[in-house]
CHARMM internal coordinates of N, CA and C (Angstrom, degrees):
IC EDIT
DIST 1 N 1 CA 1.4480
DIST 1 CA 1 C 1.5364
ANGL 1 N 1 CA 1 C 107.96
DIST 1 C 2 N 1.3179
ANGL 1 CA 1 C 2 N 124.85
DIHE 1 N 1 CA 1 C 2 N 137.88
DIST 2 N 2 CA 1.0492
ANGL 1 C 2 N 2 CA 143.99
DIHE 1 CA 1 C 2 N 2 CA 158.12
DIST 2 CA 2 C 1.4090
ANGL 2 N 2 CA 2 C 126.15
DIHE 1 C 2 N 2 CA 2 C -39.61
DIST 2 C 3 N 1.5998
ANGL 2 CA 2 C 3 N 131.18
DIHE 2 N 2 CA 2 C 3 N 152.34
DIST 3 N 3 CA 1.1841
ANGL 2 C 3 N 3 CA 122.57
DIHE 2 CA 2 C 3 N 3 CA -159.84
DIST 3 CA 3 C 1.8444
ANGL 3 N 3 CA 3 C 84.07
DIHE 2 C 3 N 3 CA 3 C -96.17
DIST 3 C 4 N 1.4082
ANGL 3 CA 3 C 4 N 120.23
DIHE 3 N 3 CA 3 C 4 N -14.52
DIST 4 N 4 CA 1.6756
ANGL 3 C 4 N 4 CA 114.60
DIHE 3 CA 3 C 4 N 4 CA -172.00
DIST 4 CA 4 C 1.4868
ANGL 4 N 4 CA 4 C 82.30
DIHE 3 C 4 N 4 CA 4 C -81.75
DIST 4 C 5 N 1.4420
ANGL 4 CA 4 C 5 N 119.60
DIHE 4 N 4 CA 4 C 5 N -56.09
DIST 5 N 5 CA 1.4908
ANGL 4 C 5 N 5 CA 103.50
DIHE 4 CA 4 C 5 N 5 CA -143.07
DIST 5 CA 5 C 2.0882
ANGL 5 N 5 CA 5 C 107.08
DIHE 4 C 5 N 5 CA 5 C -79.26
DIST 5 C 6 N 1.2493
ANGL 5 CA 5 C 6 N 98.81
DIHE 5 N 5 CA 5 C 6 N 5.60
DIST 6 N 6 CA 1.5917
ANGL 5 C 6 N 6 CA 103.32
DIHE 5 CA 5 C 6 N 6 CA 154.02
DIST 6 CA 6 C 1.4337
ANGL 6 N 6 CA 6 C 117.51
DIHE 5 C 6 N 6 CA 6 C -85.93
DIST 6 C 7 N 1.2714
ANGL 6 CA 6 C 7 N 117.10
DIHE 6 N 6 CA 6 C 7 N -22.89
DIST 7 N 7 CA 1.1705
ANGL 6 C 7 N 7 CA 101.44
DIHE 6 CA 6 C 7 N 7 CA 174.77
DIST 7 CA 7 C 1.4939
ANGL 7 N 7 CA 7 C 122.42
DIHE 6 C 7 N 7 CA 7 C -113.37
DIST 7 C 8 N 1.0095
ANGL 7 CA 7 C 8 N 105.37
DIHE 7 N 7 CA 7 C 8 N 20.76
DIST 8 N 8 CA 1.7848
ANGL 7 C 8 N 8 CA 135.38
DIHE 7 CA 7 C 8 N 8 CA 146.45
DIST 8 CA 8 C 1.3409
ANGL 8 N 8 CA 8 C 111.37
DIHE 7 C 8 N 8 CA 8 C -64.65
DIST 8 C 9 N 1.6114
ANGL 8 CA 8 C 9 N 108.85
DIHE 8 N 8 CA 8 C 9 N -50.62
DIST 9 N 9 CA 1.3434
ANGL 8 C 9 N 9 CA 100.14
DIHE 8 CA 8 C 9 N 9 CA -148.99
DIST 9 CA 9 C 1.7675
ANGL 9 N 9 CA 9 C 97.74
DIHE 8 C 9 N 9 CA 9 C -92.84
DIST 9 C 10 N 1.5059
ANGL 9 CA 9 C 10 N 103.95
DIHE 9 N 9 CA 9 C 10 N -41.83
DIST 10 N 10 CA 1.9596
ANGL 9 C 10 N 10 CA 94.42
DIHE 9 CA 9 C 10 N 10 CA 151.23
DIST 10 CA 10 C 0.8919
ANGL 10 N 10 CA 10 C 135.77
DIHE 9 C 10 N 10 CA 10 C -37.44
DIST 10 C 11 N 1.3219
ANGL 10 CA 10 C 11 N 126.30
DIHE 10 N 10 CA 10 C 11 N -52.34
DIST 11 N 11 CA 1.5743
ANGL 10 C 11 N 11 CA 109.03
DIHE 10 CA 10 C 11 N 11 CA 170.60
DIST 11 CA 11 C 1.3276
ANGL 11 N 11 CA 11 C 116.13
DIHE 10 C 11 N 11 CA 11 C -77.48
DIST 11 C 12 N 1.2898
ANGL 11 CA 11 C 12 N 144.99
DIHE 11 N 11 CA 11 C 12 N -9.34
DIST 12 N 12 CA 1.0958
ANGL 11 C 12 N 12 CA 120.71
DIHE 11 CA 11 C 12 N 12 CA 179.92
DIST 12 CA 12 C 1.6139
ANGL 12 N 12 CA 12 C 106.25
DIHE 11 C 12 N 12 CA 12 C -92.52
DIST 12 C 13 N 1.2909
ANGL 12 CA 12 C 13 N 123.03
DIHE 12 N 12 CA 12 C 13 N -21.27
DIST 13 N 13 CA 1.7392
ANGL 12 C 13 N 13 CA 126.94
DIHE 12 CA 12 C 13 N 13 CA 164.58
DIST 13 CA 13 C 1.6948
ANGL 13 N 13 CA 13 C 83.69
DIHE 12 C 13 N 13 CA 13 C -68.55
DIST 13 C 14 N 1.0453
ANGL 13 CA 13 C 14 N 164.29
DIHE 13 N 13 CA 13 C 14 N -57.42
DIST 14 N 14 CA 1.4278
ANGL 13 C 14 N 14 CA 154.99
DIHE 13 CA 13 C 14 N 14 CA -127.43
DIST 14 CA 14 C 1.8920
ANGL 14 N 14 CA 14 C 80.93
DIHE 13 C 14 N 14 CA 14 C -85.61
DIST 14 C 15 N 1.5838
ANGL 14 CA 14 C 15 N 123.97
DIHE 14 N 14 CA 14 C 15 N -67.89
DIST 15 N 15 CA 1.1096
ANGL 14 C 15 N 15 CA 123.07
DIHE 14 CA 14 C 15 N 15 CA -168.99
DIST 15 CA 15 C 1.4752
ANGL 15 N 15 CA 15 C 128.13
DIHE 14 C 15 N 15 CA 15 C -47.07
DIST 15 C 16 N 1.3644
ANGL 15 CA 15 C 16 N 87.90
DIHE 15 N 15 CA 15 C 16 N -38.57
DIST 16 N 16 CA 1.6581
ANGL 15 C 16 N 16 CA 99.31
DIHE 15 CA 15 C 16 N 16 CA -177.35
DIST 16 CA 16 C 1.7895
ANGL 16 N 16 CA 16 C 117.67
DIHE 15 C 16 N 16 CA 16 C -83.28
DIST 16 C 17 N 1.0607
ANGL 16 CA 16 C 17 N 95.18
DIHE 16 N 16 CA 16 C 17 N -29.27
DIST 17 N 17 CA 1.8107
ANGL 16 C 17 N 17 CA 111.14
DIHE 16 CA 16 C 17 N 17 CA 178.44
DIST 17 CA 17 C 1.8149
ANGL 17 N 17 CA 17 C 107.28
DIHE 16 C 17 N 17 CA 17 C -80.92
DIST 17 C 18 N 1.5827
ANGL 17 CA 17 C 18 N 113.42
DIHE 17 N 17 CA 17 C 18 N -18.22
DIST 18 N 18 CA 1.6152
ANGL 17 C 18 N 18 CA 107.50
DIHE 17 CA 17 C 18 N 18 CA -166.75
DIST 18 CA 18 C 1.1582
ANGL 18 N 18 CA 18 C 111.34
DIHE 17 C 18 N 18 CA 18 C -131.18
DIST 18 C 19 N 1.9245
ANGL 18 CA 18 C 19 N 109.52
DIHE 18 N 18 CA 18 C 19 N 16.00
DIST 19 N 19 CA 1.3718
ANGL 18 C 19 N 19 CA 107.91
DIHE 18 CA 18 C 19 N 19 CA -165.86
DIST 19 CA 19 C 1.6125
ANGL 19 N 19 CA 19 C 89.48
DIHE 18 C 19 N 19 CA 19 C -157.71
DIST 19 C 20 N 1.3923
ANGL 19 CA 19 C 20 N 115.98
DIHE 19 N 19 CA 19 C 20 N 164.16
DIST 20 N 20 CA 1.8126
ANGL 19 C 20 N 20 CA 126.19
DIHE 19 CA 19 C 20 N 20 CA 158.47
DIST 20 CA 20 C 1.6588
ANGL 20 N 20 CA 20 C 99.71
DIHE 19 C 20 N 20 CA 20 C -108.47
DIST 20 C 21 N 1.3327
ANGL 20 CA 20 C 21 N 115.95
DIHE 20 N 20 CA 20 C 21 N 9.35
DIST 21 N 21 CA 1.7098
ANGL 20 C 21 N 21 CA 106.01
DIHE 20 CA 20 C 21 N 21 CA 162.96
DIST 21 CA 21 C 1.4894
ANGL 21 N 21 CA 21 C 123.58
DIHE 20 C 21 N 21 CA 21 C -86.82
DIST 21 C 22 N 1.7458
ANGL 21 CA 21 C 22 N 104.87
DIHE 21 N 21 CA 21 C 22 N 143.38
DIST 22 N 22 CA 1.2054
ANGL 21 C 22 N 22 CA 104.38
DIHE 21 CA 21 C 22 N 22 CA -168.55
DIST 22 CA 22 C 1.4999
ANGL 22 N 22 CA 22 C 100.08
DIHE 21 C 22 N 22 CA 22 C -113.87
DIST 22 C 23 N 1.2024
ANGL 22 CA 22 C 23 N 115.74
DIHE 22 N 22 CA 22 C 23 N 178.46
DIST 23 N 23 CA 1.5528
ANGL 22 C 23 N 23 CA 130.68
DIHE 22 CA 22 C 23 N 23 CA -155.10
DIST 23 CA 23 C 1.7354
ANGL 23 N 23 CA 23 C 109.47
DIHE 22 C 23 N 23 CA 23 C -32.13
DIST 23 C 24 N 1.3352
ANGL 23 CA 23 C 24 N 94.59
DIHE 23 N 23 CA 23 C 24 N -45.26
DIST 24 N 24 CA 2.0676
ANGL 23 C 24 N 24 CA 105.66
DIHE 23 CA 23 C 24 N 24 CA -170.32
DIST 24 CA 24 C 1.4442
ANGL 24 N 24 CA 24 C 117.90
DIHE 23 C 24 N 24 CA 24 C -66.77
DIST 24 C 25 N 1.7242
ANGL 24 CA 24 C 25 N 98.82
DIHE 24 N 24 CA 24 C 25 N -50.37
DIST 25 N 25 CA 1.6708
ANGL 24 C 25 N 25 CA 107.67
DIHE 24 CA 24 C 25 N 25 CA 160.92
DIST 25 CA 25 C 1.3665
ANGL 25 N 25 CA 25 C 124.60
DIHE 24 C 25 N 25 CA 25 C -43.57
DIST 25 C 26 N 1.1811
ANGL 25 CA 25 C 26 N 122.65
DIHE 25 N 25 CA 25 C 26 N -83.68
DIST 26 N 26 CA 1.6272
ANGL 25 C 26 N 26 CA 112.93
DIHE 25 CA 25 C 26 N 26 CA 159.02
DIST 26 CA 26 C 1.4509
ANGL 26 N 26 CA 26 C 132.09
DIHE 25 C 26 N 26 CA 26 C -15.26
DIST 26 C 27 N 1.7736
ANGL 26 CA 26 C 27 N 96.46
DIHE 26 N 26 CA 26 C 27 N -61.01
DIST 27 N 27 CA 1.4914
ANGL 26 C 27 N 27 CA 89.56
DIHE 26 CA 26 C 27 N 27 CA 176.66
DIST 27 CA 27 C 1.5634
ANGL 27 N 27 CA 27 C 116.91
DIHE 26 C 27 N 27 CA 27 C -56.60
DIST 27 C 28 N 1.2273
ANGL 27 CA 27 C 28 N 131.22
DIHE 27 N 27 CA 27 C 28 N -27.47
DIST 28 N 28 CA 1.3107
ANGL 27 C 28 N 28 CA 128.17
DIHE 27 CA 27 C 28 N 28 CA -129.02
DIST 28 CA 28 C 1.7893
ANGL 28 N 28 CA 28 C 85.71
DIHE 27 C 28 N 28 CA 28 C -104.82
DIST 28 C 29 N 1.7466
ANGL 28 CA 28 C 29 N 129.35
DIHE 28 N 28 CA 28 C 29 N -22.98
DIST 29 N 29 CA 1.1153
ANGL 28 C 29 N 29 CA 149.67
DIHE 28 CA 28 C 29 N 29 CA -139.86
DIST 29 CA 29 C 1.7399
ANGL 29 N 29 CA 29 C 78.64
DIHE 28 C 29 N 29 CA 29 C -101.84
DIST 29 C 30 N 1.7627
ANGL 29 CA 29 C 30 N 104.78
DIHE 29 N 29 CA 29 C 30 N -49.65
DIST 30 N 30 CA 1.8122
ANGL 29 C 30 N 30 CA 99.95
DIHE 29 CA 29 C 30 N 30 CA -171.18
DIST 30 CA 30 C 1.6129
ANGL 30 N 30 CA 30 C 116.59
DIHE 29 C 30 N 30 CA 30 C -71.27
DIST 30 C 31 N 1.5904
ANGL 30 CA 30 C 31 N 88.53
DIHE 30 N 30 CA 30 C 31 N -3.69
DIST 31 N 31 CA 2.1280
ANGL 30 C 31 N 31 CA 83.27
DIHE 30 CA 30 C 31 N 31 CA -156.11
DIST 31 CA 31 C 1.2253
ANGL 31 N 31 CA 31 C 128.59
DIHE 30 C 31 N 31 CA 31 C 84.58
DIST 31 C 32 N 1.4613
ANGL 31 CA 31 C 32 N 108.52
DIHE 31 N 31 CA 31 C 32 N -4.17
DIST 32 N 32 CA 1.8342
ANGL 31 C 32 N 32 CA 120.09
DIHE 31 CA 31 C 32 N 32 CA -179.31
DIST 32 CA 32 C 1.4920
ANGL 32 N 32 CA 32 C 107.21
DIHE 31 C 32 N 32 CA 32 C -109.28
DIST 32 C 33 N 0.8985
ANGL 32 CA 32 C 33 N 129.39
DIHE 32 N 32 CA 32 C 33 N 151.94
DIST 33 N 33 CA 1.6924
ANGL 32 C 33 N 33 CA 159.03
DIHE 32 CA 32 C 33 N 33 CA -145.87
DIST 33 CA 33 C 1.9584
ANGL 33 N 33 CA 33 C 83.88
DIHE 32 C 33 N 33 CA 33 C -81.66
DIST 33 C 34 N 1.3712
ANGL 33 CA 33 C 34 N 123.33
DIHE 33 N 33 CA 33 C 34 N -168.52
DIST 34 N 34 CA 1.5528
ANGL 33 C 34 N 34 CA 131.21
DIHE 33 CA 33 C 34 N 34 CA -150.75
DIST 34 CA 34 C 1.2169
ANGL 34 N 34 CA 34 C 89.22
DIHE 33 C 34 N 34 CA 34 C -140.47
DIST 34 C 35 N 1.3275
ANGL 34 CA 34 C 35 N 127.25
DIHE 34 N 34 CA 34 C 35 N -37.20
DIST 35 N 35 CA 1.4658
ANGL 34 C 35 N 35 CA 139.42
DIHE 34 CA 34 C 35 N 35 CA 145.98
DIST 35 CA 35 C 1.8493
ANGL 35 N 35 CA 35 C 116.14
DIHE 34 C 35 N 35 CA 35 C -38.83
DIST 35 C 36 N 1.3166
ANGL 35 CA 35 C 36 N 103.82
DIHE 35 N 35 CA 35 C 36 N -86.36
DIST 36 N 36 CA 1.5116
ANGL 35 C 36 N 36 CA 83.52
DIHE 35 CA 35 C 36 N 36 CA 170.28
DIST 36 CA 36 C 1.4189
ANGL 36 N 36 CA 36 C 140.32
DIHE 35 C 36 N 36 CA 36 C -59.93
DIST 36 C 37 N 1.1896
ANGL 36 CA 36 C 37 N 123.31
DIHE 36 N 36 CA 36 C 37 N -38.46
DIST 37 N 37 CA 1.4083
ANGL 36 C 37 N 37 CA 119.92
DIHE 36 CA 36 C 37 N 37 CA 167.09
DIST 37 CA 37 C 2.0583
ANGL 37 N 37 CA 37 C 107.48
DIHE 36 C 37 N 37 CA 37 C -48.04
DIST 37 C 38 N 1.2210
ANGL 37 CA 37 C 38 N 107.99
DIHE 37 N 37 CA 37 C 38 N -60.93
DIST 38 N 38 CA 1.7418
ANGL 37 C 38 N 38 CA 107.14
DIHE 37 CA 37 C 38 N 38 CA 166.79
DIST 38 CA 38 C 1.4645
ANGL 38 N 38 CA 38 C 108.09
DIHE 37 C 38 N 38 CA 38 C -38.01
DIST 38 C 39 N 1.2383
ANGL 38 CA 38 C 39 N 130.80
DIHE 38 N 38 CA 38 C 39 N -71.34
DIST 39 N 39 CA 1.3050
ANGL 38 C 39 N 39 CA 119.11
DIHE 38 CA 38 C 39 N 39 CA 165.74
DIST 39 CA 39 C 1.6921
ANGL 39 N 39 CA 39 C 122.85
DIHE 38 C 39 N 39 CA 39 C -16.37
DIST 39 C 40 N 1.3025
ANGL 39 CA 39 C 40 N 96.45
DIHE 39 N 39 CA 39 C 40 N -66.87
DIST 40 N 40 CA 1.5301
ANGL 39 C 40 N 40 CA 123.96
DIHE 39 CA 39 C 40 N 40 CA -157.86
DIST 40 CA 40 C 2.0250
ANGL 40 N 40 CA 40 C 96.57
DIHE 39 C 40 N 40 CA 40 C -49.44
DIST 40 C 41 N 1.6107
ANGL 40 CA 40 C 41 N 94.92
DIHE 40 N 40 CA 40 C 41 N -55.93
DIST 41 N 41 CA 1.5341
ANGL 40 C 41 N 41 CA 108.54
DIHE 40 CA 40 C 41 N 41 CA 167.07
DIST 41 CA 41 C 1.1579
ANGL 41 N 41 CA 41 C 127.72
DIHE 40 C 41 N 41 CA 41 C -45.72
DIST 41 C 42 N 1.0467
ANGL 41 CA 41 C 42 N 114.13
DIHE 41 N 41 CA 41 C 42 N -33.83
DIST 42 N 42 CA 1.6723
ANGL 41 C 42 N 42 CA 110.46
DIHE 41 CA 41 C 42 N 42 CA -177.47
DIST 42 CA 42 C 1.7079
ANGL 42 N 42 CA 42 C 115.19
DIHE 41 C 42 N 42 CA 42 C -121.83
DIST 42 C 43 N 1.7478
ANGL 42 CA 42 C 43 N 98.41
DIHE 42 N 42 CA 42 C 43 N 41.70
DIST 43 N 43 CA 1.5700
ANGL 42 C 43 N 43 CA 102.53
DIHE 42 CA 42 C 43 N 43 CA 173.21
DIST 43 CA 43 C 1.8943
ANGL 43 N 43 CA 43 C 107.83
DIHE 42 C 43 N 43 CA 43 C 64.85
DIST 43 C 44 N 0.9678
ANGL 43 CA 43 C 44 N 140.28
DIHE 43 N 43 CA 43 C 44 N 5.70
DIST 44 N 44 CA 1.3741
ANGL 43 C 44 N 44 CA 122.94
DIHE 43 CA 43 C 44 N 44 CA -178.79
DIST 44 CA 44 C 1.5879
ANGL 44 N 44 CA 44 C 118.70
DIHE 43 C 44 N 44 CA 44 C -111.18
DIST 44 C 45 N 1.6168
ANGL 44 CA 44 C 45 N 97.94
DIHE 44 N 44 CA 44 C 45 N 18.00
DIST 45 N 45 CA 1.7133
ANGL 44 C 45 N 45 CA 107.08
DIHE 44 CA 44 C 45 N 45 CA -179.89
DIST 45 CA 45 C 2.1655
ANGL 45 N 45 CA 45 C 97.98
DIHE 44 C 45 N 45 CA 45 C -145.08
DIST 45 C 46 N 1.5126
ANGL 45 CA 45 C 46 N 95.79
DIHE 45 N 45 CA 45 C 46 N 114.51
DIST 46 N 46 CA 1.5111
ANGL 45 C 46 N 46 CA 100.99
DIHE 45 CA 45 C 46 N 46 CA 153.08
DIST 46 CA 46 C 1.7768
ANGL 46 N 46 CA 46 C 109.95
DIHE 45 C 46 N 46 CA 46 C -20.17
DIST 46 C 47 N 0.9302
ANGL 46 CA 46 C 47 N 120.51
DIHE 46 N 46 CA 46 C 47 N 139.42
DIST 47 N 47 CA 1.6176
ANGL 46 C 47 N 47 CA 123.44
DIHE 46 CA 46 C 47 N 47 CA 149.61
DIST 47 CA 47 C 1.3237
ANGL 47 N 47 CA 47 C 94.12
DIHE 46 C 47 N 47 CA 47 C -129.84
DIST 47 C 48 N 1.5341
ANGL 47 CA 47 C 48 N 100.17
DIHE 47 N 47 CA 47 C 48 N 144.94
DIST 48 N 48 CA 1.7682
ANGL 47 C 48 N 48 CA 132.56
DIHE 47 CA 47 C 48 N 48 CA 162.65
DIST 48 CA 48 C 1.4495
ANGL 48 N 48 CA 48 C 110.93
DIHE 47 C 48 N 48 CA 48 C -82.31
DIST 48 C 49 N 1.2756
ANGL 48 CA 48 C 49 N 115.97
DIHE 48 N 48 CA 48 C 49 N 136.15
DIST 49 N 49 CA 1.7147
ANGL 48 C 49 N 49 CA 122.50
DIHE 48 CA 48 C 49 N 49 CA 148.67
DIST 49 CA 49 C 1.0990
ANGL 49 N 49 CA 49 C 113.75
DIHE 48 C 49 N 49 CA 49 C -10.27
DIST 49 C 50 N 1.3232
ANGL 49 CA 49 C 50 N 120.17
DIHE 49 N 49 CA 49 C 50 N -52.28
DIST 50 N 50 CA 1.5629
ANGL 49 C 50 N 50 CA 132.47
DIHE 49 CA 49 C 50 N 50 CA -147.69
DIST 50 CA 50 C 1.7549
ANGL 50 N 50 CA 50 C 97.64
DIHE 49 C 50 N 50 CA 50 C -84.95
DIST 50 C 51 N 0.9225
ANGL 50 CA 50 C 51 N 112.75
DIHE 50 N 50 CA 50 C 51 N -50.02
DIST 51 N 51 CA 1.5023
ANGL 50 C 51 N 51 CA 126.58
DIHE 50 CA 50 C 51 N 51 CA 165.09
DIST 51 CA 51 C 1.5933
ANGL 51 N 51 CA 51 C 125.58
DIHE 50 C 51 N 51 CA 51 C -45.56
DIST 51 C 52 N 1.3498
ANGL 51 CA 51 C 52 N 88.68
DIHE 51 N 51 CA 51 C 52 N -47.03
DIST 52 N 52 CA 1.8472
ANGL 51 C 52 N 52 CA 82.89
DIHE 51 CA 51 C 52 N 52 CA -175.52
DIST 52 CA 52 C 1.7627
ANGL 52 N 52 CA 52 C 100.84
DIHE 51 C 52 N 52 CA 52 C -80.23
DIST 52 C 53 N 1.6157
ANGL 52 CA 52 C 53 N 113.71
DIHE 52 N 52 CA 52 C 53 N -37.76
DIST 53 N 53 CA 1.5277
ANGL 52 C 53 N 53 CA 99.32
DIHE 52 CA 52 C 53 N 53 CA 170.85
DIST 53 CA 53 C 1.5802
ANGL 53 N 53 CA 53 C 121.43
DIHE 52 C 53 N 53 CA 53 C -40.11
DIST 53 C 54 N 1.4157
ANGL 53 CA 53 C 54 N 89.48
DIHE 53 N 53 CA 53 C 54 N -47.52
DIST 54 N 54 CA 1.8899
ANGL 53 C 54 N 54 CA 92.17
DIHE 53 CA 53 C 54 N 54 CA -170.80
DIST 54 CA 54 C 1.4975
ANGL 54 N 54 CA 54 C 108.86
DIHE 53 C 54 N 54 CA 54 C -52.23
DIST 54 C 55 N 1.5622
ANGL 54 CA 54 C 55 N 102.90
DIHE 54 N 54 CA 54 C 55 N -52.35
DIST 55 N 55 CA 1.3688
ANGL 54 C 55 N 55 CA 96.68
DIHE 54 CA 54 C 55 N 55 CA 173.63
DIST 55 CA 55 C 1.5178
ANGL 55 N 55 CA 55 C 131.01
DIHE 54 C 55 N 55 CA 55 C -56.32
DIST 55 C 56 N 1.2304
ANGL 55 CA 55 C 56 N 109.81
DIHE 55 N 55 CA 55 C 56 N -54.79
DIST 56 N 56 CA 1.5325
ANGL 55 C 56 N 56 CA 103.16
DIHE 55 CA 55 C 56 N 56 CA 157.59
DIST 56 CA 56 C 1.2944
ANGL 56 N 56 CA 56 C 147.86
DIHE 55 C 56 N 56 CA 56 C -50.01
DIST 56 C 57 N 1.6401
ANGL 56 CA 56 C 57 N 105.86
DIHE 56 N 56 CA 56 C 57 N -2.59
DIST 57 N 57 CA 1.1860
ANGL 56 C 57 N 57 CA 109.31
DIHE 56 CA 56 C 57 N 57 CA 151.23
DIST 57 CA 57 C 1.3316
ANGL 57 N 57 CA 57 C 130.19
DIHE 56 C 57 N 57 CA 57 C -85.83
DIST 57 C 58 N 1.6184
ANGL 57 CA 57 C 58 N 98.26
DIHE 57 N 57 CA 57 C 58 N -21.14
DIST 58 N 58 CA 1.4635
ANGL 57 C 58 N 58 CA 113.77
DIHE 57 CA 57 C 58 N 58 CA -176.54
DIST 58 CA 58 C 1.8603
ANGL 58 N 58 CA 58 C 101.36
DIHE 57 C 58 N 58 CA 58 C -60.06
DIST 58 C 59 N 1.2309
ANGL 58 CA 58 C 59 N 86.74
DIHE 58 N 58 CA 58 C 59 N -53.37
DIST 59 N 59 CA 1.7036
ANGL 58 C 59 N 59 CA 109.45
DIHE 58 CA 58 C 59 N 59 CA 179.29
DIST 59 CA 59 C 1.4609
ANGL 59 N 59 CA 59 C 106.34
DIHE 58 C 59 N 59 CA 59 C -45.30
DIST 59 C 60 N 1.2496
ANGL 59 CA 59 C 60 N 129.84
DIHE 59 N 59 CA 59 C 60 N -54.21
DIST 60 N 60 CA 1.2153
ANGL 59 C 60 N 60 CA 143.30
DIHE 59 CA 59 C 60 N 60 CA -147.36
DIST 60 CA 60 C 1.4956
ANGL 60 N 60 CA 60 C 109.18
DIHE 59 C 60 N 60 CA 60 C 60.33
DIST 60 C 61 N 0.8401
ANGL 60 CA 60 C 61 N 124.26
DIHE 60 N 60 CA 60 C 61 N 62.04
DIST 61 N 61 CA 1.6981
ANGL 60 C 61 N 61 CA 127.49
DIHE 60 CA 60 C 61 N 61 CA 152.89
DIST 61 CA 61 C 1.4034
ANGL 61 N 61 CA 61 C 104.41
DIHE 60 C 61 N 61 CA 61 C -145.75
DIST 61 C 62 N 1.3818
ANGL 61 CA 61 C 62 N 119.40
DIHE 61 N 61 CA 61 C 62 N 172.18
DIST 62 N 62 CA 1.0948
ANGL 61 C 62 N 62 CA 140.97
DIHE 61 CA 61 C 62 N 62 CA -171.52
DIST 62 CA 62 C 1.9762
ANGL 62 N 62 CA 62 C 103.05
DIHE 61 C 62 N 62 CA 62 C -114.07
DIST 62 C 63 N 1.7598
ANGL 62 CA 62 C 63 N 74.40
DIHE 62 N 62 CA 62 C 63 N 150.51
DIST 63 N 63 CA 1.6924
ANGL 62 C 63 N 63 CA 96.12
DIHE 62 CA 62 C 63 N 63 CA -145.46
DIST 63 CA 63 C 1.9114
ANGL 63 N 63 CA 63 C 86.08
DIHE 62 C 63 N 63 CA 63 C -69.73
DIST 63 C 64 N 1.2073
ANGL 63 CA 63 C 64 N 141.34
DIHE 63 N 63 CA 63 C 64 N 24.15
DIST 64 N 64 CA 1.5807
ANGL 63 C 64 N 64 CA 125.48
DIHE 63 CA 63 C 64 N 64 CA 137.09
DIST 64 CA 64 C 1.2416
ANGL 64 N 64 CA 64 C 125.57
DIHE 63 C 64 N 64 CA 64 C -74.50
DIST 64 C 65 N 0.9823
ANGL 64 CA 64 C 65 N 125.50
DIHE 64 N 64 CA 64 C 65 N -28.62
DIST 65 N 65 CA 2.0248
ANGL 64 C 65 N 65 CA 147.41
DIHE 64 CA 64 C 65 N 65 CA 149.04
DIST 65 CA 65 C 1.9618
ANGL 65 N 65 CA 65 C 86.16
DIHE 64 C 65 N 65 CA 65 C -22.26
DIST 65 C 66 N 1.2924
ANGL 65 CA 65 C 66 N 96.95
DIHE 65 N 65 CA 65 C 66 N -72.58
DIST 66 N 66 CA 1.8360
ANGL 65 C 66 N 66 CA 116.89
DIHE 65 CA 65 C 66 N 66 CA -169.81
DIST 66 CA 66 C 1.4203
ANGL 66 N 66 CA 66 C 93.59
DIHE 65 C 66 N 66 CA 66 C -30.39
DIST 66 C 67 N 1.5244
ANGL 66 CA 66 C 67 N 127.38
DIHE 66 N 66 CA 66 C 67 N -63.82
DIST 67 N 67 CA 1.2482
ANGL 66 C 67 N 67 CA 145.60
DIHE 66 CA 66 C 67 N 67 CA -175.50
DIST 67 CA 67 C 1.3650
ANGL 67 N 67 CA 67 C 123.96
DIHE 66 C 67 N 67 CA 67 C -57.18
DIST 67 C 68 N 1.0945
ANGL 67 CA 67 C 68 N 99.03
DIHE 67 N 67 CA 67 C 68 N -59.09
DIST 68 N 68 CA 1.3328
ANGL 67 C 68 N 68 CA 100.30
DIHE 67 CA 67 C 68 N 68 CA 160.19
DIST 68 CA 68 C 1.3693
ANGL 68 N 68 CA 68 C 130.85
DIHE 67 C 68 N 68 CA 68 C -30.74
DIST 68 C 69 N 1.4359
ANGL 68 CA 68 C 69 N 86.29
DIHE 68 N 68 CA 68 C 69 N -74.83
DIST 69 N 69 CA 1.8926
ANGL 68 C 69 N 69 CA 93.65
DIHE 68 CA 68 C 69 N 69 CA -177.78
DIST 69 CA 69 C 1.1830
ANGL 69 N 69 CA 69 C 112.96
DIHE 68 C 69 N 69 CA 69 C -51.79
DIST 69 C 70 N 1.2018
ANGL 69 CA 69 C 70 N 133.78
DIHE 69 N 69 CA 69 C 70 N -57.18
DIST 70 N 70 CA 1.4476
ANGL 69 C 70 N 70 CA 133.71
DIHE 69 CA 69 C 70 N 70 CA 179.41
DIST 70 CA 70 C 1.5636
ANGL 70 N 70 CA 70 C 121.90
DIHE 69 C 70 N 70 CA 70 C -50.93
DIST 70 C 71 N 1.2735
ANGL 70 CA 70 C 71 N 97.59
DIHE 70 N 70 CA 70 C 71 N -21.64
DIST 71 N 71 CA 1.7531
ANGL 70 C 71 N 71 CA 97.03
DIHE 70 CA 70 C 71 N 71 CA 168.11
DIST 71 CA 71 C 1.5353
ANGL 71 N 71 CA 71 C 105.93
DIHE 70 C 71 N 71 CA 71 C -79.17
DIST 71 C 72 N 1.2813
ANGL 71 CA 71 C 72 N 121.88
DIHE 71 N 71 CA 71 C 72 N -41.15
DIST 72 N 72 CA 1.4255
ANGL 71 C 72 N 72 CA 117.88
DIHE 71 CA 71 C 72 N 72 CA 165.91
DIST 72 CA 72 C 1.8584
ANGL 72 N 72 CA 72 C 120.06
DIHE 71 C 72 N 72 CA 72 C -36.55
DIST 72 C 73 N 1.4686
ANGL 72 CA 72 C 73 N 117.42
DIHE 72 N 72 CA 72 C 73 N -22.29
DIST 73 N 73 CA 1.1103
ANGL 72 C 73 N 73 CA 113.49
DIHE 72 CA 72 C 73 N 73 CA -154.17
DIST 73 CA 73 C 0.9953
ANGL 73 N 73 CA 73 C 111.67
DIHE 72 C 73 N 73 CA 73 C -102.76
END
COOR INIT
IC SEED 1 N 1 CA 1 C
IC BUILD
């Protein structure tokens, strides 16, 4: 597995475990399409720094959570 598609797969366990929003909500919260964030989840889209903060705020955790999980994987 990929070092993106771990951190695909963290945030979307981060989303689903720290939130009741589903794919559109989020997107719509980042300003990015339901399409890219889906991407983003399943390793087939770059994510930026800038991105996973946003999300982690969305999340409310802090981007070692991000780390975490992906060492799990």
């Amino acid at each position: 597995m990929t070092e993106q598609e771990k951190i695909g797969k963290a945030l979307r366990y981060l989303r689903k475990s720290n939130t009741n929003y589903n794919v559109q909500e989020v997107a719509d919260k980042i300003g990015k399409s339901k399409v890219w964030l889906s991407e983003l989840e399943t390793g087939k889209k770059n994510v930026f720094f800038k991105d996973v903060l946003a999300l982690c705020k969305i999340y409310n955790c802090e981007i070692s959570k991000v780390i975490e999980e992906m060492e799990k994987l």
